[in-house]
N, C-alpha and C positions, 0 to 999 in steps of 0.2 A: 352572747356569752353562754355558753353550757356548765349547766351548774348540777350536782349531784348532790341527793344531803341524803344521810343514811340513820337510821336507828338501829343500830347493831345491838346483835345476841349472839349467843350461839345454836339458839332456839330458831329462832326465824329473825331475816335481818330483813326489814322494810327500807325501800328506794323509790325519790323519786328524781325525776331528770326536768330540767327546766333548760329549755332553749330558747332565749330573748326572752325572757319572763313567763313565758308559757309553760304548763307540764305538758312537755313532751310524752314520758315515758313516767309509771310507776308497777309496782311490784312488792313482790319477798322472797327470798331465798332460803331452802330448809336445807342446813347439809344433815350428813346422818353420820353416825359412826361414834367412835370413842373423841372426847372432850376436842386435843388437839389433831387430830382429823378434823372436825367442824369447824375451827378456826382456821385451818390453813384451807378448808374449802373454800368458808368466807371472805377468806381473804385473798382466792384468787379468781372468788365472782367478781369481787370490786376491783381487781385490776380488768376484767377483763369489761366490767361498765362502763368504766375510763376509759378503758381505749378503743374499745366499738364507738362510745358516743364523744370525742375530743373533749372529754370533759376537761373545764379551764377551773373550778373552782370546789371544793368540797367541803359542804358542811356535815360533821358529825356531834350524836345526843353527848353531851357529858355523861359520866358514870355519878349514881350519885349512894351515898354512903344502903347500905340494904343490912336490914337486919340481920340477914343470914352474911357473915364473912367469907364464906367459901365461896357462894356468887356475888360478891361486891372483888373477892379476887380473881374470879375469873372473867367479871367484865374487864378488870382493868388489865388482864394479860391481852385480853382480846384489843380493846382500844390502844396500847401500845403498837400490837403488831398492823393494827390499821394505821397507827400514824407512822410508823416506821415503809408500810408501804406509799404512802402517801409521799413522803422526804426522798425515797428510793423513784420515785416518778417525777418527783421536781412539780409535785401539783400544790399550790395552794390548798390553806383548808384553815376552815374555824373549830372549835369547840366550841359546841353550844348547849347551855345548862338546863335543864331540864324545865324546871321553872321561868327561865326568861320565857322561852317561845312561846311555855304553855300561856303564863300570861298575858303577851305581843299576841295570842291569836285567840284572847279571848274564852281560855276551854277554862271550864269552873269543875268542881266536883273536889269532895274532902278524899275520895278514895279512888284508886288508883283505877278499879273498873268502871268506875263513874266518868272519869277524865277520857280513859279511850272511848267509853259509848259518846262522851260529847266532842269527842276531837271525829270519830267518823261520819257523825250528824253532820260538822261543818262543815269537812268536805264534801258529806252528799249535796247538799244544799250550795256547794260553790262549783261542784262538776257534774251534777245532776245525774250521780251512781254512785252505788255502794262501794266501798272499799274495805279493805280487812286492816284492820286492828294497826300493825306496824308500816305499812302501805299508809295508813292515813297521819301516823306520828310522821314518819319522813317527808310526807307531804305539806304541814304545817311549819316542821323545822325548818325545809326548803323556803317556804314563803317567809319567814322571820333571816332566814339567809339574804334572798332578795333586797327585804327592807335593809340590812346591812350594808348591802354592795351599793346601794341606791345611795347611803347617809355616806359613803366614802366617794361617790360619784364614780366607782368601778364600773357600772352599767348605765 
């Protein structure tokens, strides 16, 4: 099964790809431009990750309340139109809360640049290279995806 799990922004959107359990594939995406420009960029990198790699299943981060209103609403215009892309392809997909994965994979830290320095560490330490920041959240959310599809017997 080919799995994508993604940490979307509009900033940079981190991906990874798992084929039979394996990361295949990981990365980020920077689009440029005004707000909706970079969301409909992003949102036709990830149709086009889905359909280069057959992806069967897609986990993406929940959006979670942010101080600032203005990016807690434009994460959620963004996660809409990824799940509307998603319903538009007939692909499977979870939301996954920011907190479950973080603690399913183990990442500690009271603050939010603490958590990415300990979420990159665990991936160096499980693929024996460095990765960037959103590149290594997709990567963990991906392996809490895994354990998911595992506990329903999908894989």
């Amino acid at each position: 099964m080919n799995i994508l799990a993604l940490d979307q922004s509009t900033a940079i959107t981190g991906f990874a790809i798992f084929k039979n359990k394996n990361l295949k594939k990981s990365g980020y995406f920077k689009p440029s431009g005004e707000l909706f420009i970079r969301i409909q960029q992003t949102k036709e990198y990830i149709r086009e990750l889905i359909q280069d790699n057959n992806i069967e299943y897609v986990f993406i981060e929940d959006i979670q309340y942010q101080k600032n209103q203005k990016t807690y609403k434009i994460l959620a215009n963004l996660q809409g139109v990824i799940i509307n892309l998603l319903i538009e392809l007939n692909t499977p997909f979870e939301i996954i809360p920011p907190s479950v994965w973080k603690s399913w994979n183990g990442i500690k830290g009271r603050k939010r640049a603490e958590q990415k320095e300990n979420t990159k560490e665990k991936v160096k330490e499980m693929f024996g290279r460095d990765f960037e920041e959103d590149e290594a959240d997709a990567i963990c959310i991906g392996l809490y995806g895994l354990y998911i599809l595992e506990q329903k017997d999908a894989i």
